[in-house]
N, C-alpha and C positions, 0 to 999 in steps of 0.2 A: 965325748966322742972325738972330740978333738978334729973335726972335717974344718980344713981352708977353704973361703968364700969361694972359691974357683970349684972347688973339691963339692959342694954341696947347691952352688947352683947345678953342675952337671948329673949332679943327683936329680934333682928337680925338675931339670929343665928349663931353667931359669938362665941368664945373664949374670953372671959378675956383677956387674952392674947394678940389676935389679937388686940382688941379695946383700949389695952393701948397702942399697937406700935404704933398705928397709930395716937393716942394721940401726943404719944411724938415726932411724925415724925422720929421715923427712920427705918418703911418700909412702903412702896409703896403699895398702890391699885391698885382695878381696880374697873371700874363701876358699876358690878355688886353688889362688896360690899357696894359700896357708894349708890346704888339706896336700900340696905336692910337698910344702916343705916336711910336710909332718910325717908324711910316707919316708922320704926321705931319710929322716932322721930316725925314723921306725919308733915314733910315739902316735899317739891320735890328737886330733887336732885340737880336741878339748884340753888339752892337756896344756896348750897355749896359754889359755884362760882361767887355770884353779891355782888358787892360792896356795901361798906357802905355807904348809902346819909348822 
């Protein structure tokens, strides 16, 4: 998709900010952000979660 952290938090409605922590993993969600990121990104949030074939 190719969206810049700026570009995909205001997808979300998120912060810049938020969406680089949680980039770099060092803070924690919860699902409610993980289901805007995933709208966002036009996947479903499971989708976070299944392994690579």
């Amino acid at each position: 998709m190719g969206y810049s952290q700026e570009k995909l938090a205001e997808l979300a409605g998120l912060s810049q900010v938020s969406v680089s922590a949680i980039e770099r993993g060092v803070t924690a969600t919860n699902l409610d952000v993980l289901d805007r990121l995933a709208l966002a990104l036009h996947r479903e949030t499971a989708d976070f979660f299944a392994m690579p074939e």
